[in-house]
Structure formats: structure tokens, C-alpha cells
C-alpha positions in Angstrom: 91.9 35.8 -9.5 92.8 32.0 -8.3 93.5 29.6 -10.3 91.7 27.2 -8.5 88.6 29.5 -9.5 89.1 29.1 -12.8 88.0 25.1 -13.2 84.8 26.5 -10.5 81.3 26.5 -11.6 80.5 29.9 -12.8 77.4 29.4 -10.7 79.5 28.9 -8.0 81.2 31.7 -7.8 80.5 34.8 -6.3 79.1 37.5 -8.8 82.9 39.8 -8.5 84.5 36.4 -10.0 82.1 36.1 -12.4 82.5 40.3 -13.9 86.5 40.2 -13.7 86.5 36.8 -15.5 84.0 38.1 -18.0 86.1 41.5 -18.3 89.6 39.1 -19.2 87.6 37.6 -21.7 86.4 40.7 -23.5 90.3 42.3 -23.2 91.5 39.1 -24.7 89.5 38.9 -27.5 90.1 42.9 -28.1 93.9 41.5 -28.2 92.7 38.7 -30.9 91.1 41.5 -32.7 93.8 43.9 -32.8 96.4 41.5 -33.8 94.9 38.9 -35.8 95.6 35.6 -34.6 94.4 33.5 -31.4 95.6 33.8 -28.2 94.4 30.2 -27.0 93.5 30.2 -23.2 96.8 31.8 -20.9 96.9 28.0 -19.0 97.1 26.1 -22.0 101.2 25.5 -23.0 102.3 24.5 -26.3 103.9 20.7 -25.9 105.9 21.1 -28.7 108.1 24.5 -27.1 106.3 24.5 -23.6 105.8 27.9 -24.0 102.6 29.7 -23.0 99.9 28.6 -26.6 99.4 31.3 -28.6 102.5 33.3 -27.7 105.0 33.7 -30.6 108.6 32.5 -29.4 110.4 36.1 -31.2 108.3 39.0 -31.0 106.1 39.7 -33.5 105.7 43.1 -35.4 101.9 44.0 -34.7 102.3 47.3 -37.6 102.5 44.7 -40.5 99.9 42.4 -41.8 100.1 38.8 -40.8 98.5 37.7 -44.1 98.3 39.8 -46.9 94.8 40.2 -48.4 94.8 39.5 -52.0 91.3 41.1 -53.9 89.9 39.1 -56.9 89.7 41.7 -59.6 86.2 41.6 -61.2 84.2 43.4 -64.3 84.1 46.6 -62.7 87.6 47.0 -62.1 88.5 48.8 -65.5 86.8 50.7 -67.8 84.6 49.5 -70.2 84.7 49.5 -73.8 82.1 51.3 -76.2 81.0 48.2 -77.7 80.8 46.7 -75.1 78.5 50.1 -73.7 76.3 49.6 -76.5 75.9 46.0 -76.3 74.5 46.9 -72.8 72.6 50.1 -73.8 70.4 47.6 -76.4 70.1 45.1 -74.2 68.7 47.3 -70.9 66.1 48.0 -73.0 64.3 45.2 -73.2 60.3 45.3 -73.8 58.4 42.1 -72.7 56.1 40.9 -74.7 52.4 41.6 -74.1 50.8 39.3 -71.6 47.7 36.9 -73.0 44.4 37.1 -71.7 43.6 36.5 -68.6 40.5 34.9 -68.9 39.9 30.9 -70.8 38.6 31.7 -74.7 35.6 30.0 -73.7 33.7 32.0 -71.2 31.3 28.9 -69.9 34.6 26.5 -69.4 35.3 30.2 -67.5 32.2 30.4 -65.5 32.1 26.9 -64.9 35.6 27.1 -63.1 34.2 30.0 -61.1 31.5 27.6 -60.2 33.4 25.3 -59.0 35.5 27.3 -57.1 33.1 29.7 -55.2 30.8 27.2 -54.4 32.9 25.6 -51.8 34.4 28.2 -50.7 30.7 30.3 -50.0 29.2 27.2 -48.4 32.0 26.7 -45.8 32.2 30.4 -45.3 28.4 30.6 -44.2 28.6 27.7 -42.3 31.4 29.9 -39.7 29.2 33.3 -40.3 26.2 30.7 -39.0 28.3 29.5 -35.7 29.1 32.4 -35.3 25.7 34.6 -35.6 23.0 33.1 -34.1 20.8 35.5 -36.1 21.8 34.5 -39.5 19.2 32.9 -41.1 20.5 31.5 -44.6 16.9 30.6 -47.3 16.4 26.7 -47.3 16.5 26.9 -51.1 20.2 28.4 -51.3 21.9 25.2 -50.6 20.1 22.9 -52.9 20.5 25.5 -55.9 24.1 26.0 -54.8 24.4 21.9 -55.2 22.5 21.7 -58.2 25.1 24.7 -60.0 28.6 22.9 -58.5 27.0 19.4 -59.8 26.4 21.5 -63.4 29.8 23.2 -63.3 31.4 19.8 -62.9 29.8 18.0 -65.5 30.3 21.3 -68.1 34.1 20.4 -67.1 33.9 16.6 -67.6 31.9 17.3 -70.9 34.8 19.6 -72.2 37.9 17.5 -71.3 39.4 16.6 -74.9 38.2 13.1 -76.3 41.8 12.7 -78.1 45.1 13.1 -77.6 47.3 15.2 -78.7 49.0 14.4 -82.1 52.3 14.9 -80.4 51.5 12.6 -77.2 52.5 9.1 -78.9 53.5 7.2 -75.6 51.5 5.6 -73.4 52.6 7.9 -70.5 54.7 6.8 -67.2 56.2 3.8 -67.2 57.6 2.0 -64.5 
């Protein structure tokens, strides 16, 4: 290959340039592989030797590590003692606590919640099923009784809400 082709567009040339550039590539990088360090592009010269960059001046012996690879040695890397096996036998055997309930301890601050939620959520749904059925014909009494209930749930909720504040709460919240 030239190496006037080299500097080329690699959309001018033809495809043949384009594979045996692409096939010096790959065998230079299996070189960098191999031996560890980079070869730098074969044009570019070291300007402190002149010589060719990436090219050692003295040969170099490719059987022995460049760098050698020092390991961090960890936990696992001896044997552990019994104590310290027993310290770890009691504490794999850990037992969570049982969960509370899931529900509120008042059921009607619980249904009211559910109100409140499914409500919404059943009016926008048969609003869709009603685009997209024709045929769907929803009772004219359902939506006012599904008002009247979310209306209930909320006040239930705003009745509820705690009059005082806590005995631990003595500030007078975020201050700017």
C-alpha cells in the first residue's frame, strides 16, 4: 500500500485499500495484545531518538512481563478462624421481625382511602371503555353517586386529620 493512500479518504478509496488497511490494523493491534504496550502508528517517529514511536531502541524480551501484576490480598485469602465461624454462623441466621398490618387500625379512614383512590381511577377508566365502545351504556345515576361517595371520603379524611400536634413537634416548622 502507498503511502500517499494512507492520508486518502477511506471513501475514496477503492474497497482492496480499504480490507488490506483494515487487515494491518487488526495484526497490529494482535501485536499490542500479545506484547503489552502500544505500537503508535508505523509513520509516527519519536522526536526525541527519531526512531520509528513505539519501537524499543534494544530489543525487548517478549517471554517476561513488562509490569508485574501485584493482587490485593482480601478476607478470603486465608483461612478463617472458629470464632470468627461462629460469629458468622449466628449472624446468617437472622429472623426479621414480623411485618405490621397491612391495613390502617381504623377500617373507615381505610375505606375512605379506597374511596378516594378508586373513584378516579373507575371514572377515567369508563370514560376510555366509553370512546372506545360505542355500545357501552354507563346508568345516569352512577356518576352523581360516584361524586357524592369521593366528596364523603374526602371530608371523612379532613374530619380525621389530628387537631394537635404532636408533643414532640415544638417548632414552628421550615424556616427560611
Amino acid at each position: 500500500m502507498a503511502s500517499s493512500n494512507r492520508d486518502a479518504d477511506p471513501d475514496d478509496l477503492p474497497d482492496a485499500d480499504v480490507d488490506a488497511r483494515w487487515t494491518d490494523i487488526v495484526a497490529r493491534l494482535g501485536d499490542v495484545e500479545q506484547s503489552g504496550r502500544d505500537l503508535g502508528r508505523p509513520e509516527e517517529t519519536d522526536r526525541r531518538t527519531g526512531s520509528e514511536a513505539g519501537t524499543d531502541p534494544e530489543p525487548a524480551d517478549d517471554d517476561a512481563p513488562s509490569t508485574p501484576v501485584a493482587r490485593a490480598a482480601g478476607p478470603r485469602d486465608w483461612p478463617a478462624s472458629p470464632e470468627v465461624e461462629a460469629l458468622e454462623e449466628t449472624e446468617s441466621h437472622f429472623v426479621p421481625p414480623d411485618p405490621g398490618p397491612i391495613t390502617h387500625r381504623d377500617p373507615l379512614l381505610t375505606l375512605a382511602w379506597t374511596v378516594v383512590v378508586a373513584v378516579p381511577v373507575l371514572t377515567v377508566l369508563s370514560v376510555v371503555l366509553r370512546a372506545m365502545l360505542a355500545q357501552l351504556v354507563v346508568p345516569g345515576w352512577l356518576g352523581p353517586a360516584a361524586g357524592g361517595a369521593f366528596v364523603a371520603a374526602v371530608a371523612v379524611l379532613v374530619w380525621r386529620m389530628p387537631a394537635r400536634r404532636d408533643p414532640e413537634d415544638d417548632g414552628p416548622g421550615a424556616v427560611v
